[in-house]
N, C-alpha and C positions, 0 to 999 in steps of 0.2 A: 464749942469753939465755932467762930462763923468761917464762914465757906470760904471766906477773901485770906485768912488767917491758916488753915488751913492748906490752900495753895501754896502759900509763902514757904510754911514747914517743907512741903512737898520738893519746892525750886533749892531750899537751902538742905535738904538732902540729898539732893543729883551734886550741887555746888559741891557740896564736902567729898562725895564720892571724888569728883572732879579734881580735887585739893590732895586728895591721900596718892592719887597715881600723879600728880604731877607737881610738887612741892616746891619753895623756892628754896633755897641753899641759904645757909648758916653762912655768914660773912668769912673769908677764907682764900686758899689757893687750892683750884683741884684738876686734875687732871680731867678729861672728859672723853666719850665715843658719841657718834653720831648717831644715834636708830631709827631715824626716822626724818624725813627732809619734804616738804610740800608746797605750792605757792596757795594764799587763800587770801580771801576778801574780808575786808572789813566793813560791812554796810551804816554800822553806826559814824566812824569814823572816816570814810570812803577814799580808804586806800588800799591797794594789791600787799601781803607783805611774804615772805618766805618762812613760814613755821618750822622748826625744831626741836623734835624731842630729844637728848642728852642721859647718856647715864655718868654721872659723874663720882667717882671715887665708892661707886655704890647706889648712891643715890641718882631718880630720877627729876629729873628738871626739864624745863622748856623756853624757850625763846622764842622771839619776833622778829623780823628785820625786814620794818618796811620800805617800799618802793618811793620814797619820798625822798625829804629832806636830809636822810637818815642813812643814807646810802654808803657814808665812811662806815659802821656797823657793820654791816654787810663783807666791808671788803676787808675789815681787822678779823672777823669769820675767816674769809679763806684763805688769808696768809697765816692764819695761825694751824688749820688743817695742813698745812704745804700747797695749797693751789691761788694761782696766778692767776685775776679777773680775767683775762683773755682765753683764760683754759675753760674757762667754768660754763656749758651748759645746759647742764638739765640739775635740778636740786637732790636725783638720786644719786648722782656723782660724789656727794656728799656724805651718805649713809656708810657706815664704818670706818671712815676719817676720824680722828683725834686729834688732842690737841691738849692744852692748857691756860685755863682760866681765873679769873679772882671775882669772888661775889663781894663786891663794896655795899655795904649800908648806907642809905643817907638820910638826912636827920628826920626827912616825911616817911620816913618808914620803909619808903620802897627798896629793895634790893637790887643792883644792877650786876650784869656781867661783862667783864673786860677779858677781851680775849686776846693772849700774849701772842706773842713771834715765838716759832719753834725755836 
């Protein structure tokens, strides 16, 4: 095998690694915890967004919610935790909040998360 192909193998086994801890959810309703909460950068994309890891009904999952456009996301997040945009600031305030959610599929394949009102 050449060396460029090789690499590849190499990237698309960290990826999977990547993929087994942090999976996307089966289309559904599920309850959720919070374990994890951080603000991070996107340099391909060049926007700040607030990363979350989720264990939901068992399973682990993750979100985005970036500092943009996108910012209703963000605040359907922590009304559905029970916290008021003006309550909210720092994203460890966030770690062991719960809540509940629905994973919609859409026809591109992608899975999204809608997060309800308690």
């Amino acid at each position: 095998m050449s060396k460029t192909l090789e690499q590849i193998k190499e990237k698309l086994l960290i990826a999977n690694e990547r993929l087994k801890k942090s999976l996307l959810l089966e289309p559904g309703d599920y309850r959720f915890a919070i374990l994890s909460a951080e603000i991070r950068h996107d340099d391909k994309r060049g926007y700040d967004y607030l990363y979350v890891k989720l264990l939901c009904d068992g399973e682990t999952a993750s979100d985005r919610f970036p500092f943009d456009d996108m910012l209703w996301k963000l605040a359907t997040l922590l009304r559905s935790v029970g916290m008021e945009i003006d309550d909210w600031a720092d994203p460890q305030e966030l770690v062991g909040r719960s809540g509940k959610l629905t994973a919609e599929a859409h026809d591109d394949g992608k899975v999204f998360y809608k997060y309800l009102k308690p």
